[in-house]
C-alpha positions as CSV (number, residue, x, y, z in Angstrom):
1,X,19.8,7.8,-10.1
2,X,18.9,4.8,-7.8
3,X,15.6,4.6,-6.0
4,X,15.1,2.0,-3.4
5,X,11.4,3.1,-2.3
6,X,8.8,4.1,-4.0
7,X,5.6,5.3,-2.2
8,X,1.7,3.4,-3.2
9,X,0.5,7.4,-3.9
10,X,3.5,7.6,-6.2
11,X,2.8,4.1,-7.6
12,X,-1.1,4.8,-8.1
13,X,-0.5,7.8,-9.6
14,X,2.2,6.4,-12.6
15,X,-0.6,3.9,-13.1
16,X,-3.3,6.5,-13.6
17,X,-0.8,8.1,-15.8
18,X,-0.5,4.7,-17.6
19,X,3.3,5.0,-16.9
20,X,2.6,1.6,-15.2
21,X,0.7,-1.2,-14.6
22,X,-1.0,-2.8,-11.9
23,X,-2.4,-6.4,-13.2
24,X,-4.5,-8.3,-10.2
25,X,-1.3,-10.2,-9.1
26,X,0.4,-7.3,-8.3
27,X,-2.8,-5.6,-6.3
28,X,-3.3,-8.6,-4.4
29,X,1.0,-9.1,-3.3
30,X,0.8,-5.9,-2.5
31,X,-2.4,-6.1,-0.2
32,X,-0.6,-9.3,1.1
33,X,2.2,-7.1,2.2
34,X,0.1,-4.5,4.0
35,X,-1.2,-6.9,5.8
36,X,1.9,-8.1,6.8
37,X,3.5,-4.8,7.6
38,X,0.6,-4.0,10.2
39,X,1.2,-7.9,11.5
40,X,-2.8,-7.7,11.3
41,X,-3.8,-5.2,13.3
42,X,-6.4,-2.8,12.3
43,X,-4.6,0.7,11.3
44,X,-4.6,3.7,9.8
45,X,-4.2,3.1,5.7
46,X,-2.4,6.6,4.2
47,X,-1.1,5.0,0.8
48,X,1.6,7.8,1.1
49,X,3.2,5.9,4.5
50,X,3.5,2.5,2.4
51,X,6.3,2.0,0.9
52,X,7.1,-0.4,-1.9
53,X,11.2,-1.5,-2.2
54,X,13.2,-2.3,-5.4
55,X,13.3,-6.2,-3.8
56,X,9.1,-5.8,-3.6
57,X,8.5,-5.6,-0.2
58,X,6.0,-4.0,1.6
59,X,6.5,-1.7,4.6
60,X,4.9,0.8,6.5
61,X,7.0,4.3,7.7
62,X,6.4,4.3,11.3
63,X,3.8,6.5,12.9
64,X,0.9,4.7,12.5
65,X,-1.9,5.3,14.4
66,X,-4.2,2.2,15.3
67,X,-7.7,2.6,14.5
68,X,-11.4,0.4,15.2
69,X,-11.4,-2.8,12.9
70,X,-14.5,-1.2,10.6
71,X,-12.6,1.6,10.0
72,X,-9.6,-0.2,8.8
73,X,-12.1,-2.7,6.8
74,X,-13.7,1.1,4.8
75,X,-9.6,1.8,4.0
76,X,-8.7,-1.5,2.9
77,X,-11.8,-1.6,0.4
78,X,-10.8,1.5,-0.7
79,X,-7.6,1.1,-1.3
80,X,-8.5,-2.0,-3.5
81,X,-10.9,-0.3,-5.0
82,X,-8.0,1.8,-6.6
83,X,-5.8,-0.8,-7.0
């Protein structure tokens, strides 16, 4: 079987599991990616949309809504809070 995605929720989850690891440098590439897959704009963080690639990079499935910049500030800390 050959998987070319894998989603963050599925990612977190194997960590929780301790299937996997997620050591600081790989928290902070893939915050650097998220970034780069919403070019900067403040949107809607569902970990399930992101999607992480055999290669390592960082994309978002389309469909994401746009949302105010303290909102998207709340999800990012969140999201690094799990990370």
């Amino acid at each position: 079987m050959v998987v070319e995605y894998v989603s963050l929720t599925e990612v977190l989850a194997a960590a929780r599991g301790r299937h996997a690891s997620l050591v600081p440098e790989s928290s902070g590439y893939l915050l650097l990616g998220l970034f780069q897959a919403t070019a900067g704009r403040p949107s809607h963080i569902d970990p399930g949309r992101i999607m992480l690639s055999s290669e390592g990079t960082v994309s978002m499935l389309s469909g994401r809504s746009r949302v105010g910049a303290e909102q998207a500030n709340l999800a990012i800390r969140g999201l690094l809070a799990e990370l």
